[in-house]
C-alpha positions as CSV (number, residue, x, y, z in Angstrom):
1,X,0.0,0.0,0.0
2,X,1.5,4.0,-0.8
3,X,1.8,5.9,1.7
4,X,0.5,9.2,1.0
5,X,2.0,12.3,2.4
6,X,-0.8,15.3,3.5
7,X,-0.2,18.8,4.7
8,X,0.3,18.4,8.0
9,X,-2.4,21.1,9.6
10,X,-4.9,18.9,7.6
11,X,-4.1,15.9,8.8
12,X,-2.2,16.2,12.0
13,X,-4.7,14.6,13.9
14,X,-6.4,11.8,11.5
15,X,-4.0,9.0,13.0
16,X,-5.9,9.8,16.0
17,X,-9.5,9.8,14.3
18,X,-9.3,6.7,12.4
19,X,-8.0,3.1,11.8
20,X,-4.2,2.9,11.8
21,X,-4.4,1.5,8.0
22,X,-1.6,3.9,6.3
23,X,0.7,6.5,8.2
24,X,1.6,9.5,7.4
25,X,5.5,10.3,6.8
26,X,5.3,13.2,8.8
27,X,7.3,14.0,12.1
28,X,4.1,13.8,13.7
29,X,4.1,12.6,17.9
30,X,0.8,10.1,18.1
31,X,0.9,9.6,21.8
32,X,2.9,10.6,24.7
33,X,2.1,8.5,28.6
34,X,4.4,10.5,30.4
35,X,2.2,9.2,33.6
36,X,0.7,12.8,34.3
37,X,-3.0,12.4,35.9
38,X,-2.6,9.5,38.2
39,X,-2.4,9.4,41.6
40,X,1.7,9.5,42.8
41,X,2.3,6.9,45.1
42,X,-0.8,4.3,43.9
43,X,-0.6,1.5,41.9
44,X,-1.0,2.9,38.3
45,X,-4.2,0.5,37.8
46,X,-5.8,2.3,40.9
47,X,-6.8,5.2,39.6
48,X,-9.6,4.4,38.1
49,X,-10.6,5.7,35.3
50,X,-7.2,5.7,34.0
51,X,-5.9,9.4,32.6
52,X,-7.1,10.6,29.1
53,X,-3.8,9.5,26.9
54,X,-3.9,10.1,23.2
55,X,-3.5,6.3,21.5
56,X,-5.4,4.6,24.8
57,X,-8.6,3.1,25.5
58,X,-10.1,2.2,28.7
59,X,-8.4,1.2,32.0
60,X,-5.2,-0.2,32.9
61,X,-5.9,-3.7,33.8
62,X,-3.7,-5.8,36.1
63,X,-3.6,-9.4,34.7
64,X,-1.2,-12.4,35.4
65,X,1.2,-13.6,38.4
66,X,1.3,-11.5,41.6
67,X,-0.6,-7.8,42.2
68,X,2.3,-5.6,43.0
69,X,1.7,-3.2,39.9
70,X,4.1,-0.3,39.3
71,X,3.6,2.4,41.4
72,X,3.5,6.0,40.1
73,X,6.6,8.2,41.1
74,X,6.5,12.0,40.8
75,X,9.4,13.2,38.1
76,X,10.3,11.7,35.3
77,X,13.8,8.9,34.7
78,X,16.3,11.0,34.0
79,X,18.2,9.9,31.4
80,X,21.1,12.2,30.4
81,X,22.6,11.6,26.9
82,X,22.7,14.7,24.6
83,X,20.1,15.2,22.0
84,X,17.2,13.7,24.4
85,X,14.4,15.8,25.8
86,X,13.2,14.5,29.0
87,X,9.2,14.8,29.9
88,X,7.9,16.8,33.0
89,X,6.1,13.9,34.0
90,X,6.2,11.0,36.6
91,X,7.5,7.5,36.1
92,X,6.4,4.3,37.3
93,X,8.2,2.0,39.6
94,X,7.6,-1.8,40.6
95,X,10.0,-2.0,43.8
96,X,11.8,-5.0,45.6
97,X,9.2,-7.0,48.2
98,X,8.9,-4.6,51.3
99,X,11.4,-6.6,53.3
100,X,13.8,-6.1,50.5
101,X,13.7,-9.8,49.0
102,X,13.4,-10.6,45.4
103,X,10.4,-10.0,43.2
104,X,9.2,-13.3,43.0
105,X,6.4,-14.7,41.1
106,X,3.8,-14.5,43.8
107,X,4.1,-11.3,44.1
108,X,5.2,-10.2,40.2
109,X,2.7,-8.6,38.2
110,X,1.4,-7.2,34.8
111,X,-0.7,-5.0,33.2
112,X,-2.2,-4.0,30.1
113,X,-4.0,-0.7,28.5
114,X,-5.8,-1.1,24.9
115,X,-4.2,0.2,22.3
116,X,-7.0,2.9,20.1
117,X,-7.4,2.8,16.2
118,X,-4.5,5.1,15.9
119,X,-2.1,2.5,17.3
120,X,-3.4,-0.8,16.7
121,X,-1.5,-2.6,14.2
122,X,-3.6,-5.2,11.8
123,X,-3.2,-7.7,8.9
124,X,-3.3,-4.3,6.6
125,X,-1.5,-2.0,8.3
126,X,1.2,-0.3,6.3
127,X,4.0,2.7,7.1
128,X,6.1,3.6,9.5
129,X,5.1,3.8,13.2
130,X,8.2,4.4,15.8
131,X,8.1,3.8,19.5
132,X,10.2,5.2,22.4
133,X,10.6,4.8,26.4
134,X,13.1,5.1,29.3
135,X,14.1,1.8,31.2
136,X,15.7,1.5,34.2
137,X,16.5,-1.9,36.5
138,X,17.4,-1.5,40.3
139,X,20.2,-4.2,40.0
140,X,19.7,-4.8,43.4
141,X,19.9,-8.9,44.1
142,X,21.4,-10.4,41.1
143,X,19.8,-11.3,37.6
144,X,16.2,-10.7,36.3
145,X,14.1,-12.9,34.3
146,X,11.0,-11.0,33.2
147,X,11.5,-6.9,33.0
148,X,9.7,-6.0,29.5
149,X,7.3,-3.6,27.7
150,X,5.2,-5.6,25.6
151,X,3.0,-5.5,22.6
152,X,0.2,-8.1,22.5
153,X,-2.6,-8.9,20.3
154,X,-5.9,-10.2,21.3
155,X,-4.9,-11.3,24.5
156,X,-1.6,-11.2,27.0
157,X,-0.8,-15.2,26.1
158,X,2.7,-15.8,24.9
159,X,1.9,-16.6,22.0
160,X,-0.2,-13.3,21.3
161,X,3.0,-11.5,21.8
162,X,4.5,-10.0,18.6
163,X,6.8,-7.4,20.3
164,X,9.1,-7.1,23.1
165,X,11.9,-5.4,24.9
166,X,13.6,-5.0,28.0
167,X,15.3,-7.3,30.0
168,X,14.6,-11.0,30.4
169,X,16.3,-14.4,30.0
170,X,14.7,-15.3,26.7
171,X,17.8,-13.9,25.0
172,X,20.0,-16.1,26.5
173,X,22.2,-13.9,28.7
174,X,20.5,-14.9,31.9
175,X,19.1,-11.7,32.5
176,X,22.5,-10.0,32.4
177,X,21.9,-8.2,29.1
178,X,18.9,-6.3,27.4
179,X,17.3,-7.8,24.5
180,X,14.3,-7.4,22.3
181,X,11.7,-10.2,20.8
182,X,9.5,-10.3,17.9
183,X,7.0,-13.2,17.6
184,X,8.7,-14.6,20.5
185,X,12.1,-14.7,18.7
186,X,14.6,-13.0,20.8
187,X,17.6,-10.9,20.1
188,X,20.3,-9.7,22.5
189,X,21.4,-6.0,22.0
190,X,24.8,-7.2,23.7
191,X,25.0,-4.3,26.1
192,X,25.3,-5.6,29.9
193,X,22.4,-4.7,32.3
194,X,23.3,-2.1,35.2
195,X,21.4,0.2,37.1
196,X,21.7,3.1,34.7
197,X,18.7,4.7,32.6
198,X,18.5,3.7,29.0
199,X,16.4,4.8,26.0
200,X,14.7,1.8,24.3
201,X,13.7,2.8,20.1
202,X,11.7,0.5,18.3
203,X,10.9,1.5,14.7
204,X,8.2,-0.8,12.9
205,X,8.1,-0.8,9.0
206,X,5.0,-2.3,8.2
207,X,3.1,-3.8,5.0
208,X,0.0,-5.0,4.4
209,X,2.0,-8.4,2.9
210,X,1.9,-11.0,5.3
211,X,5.5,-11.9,6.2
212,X,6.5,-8.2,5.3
213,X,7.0,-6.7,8.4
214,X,10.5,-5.6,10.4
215,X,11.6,-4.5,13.1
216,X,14.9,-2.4,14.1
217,X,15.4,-2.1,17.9
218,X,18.3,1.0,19.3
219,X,19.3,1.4,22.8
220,X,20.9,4.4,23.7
221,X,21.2,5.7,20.1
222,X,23.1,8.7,19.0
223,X,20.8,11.4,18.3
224,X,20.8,14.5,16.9
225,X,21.7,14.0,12.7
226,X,19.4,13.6,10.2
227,X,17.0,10.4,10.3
228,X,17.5,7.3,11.5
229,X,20.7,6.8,14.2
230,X,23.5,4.5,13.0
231,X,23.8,0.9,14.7
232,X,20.4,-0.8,15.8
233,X,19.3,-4.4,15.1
234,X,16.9,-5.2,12.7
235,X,14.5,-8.5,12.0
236,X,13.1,-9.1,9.1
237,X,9.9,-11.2,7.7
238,X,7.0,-11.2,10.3
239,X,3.8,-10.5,10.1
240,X,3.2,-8.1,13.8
241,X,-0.2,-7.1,14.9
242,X,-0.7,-5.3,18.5
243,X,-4.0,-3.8,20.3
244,X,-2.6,-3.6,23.6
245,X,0.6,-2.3,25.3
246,X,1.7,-4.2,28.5
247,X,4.4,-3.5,31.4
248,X,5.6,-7.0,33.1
249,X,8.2,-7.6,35.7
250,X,8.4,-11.1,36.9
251,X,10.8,-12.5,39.4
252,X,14.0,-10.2,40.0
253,X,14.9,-6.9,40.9
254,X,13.5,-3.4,40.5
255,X,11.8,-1.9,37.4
256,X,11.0,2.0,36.3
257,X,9.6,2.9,32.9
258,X,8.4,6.4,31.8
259,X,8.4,9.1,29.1
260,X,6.3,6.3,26.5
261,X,5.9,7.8,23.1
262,X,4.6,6.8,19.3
263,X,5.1,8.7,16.5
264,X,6.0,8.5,12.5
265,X,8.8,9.8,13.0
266,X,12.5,9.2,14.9
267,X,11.8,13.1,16.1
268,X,8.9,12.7,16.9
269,X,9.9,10.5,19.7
270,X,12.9,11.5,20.9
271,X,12.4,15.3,19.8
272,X,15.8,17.6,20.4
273,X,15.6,20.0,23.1
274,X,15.3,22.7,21.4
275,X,12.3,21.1,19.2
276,X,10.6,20.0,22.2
277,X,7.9,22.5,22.7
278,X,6.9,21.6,19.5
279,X,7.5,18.2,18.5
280,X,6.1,17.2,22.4
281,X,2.5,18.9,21.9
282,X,-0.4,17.0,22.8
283,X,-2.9,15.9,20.7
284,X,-5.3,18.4,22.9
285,X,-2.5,21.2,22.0
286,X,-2.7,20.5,18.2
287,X,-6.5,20.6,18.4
288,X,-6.3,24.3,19.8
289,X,-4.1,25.1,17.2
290,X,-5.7,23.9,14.3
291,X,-9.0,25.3,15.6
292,X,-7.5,28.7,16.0
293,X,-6.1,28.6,12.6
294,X,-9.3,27.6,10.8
295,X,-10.6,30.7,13.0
């Protein structure tokens, strides 16, 4: 399928109005969960309804292993690497048992908000849709086996998982470095886990041919030139569909995630500093604007 590129006051906010079939080549930020809205200090699926987030539908639902869910924590991970434009938001945080033990499987947890139109990847989907999000692991007791953000599709099963990343012993490293999965295929980035703050970029070139799909996963890239960043792993030939975006941390140490963004663009995710006022704007903040124009 062509992709089509539009002005972009006309059609800045149609990912948002309709089906993700085709998406525009613009640098254009889709959604942005920077955890602003919830109650600091809760589990983020007690504050019910869950925030307004351009991209989401309905509640987050806790589902799976234990009930500790990730806690919301005021400010934002601060990750520090030039070219990188933090949010003002909160982050979220599933911490070490109270008596500082392990996260173990009783007490593990995961949960899961629905993906809208504008995000939901299908059999015809076609384009260019990029994801971003800050990771951090505590490191506190040794290796973890299950610390990922997921991308599901129809349900949370395994096998209804076309997308992954994070940090889990499915790549074979035992937990010890970050890797990525598509349709439960795994891929180790080769960088060590530590305790440090690390930008996870996930850029999905779609087609509406089944087996057409890839996938090229960055952590920490260079930013800052002109499209993509050098480096980054790509896989090739799979057919990826997604209507829900889950957080899971199962048995092991620590886990923070925040500043979660789509857009069609590199930019649009990890917008420059100086480009952030702009590039960052909410869907709510583009509706103004274009309304004001057409005034």
């Amino acid at each position: 399928m062509k992709i089509v590129s539009k002005p972009f006051v006309g059609k800045a906010l149609a990912l948002a109005a309709v089906p993700l079939t085709c998406l525009c080549a613009h640098a254009q930020l889709i959604s942005s969960e920077s955890f602003n809205g919830y109650t600091v200090g809760s589990p983020v699926t007690a504050t019910v309804p869950s925030p307004t987030v351009a991209g989401y539908t309905g509640n987050w639902t806790g589902i799976d292993f234990g009930t500790q869910y990730p806690t919301v924590i005021a400010g934002s991970l601060n990750y520090t690497a030039a070219g990188y434009a933090a949010s003002s938001g909160s982050h979220i945080d599933v911490p070490n048992n109270t008596s500082g033990g392990e996260i173990t499987a009783n007490n593990s947890s995961r949960m899961y908000r629905l993906l809208d139109g504008s995000l939901a990847v299908t059999d015809s989907t076609s384009g260019t849709l990029y994801l971003s999000w800050l990771f951090q692991d505590g490191q506190e007791t040794g290796a973890t086996t299950y610390q990922m953000l997921d991308l599901y599709n129809g349900n949370t099963a395994d096998a209804n998982r076309n997308f992954t990343a994070g940090l889990t012993q499915n790549g074979g490293q035992s937990g010890n470095q970050y890797d990525f999965g598509v349709t439960e295929a795994y891929t180790s980035t080769g960088v060590n886990a530590d305790n440090g703050v690390h930008l996870f970029v996930a850029k999905f070139d779609l087609s509406a041919v089944a087996g057409g799909d890839s996938v090229t996963v960055w952590l920490d890239p260079t930013l800052g030139g002109l499209g993509d960043p050098t480096g980054g792993t790509t896989v090739t030939g799979k057919t990826i569909k997604f209507d829900r975006l889950a957080i899971s941390d199962y048995d092991g140490n620590s886990a923070n995630w925040s500043d979660i963004r789509w857009g069609t663009s590199l930019i649009s995710v990890v917008p420059e500093p100086s480009t952030f006022a702009l590039g960052g704007m909410s869907l709510a903040a583009l509706l103004i604007f274009r309304r004001k124009t057409r005034a």
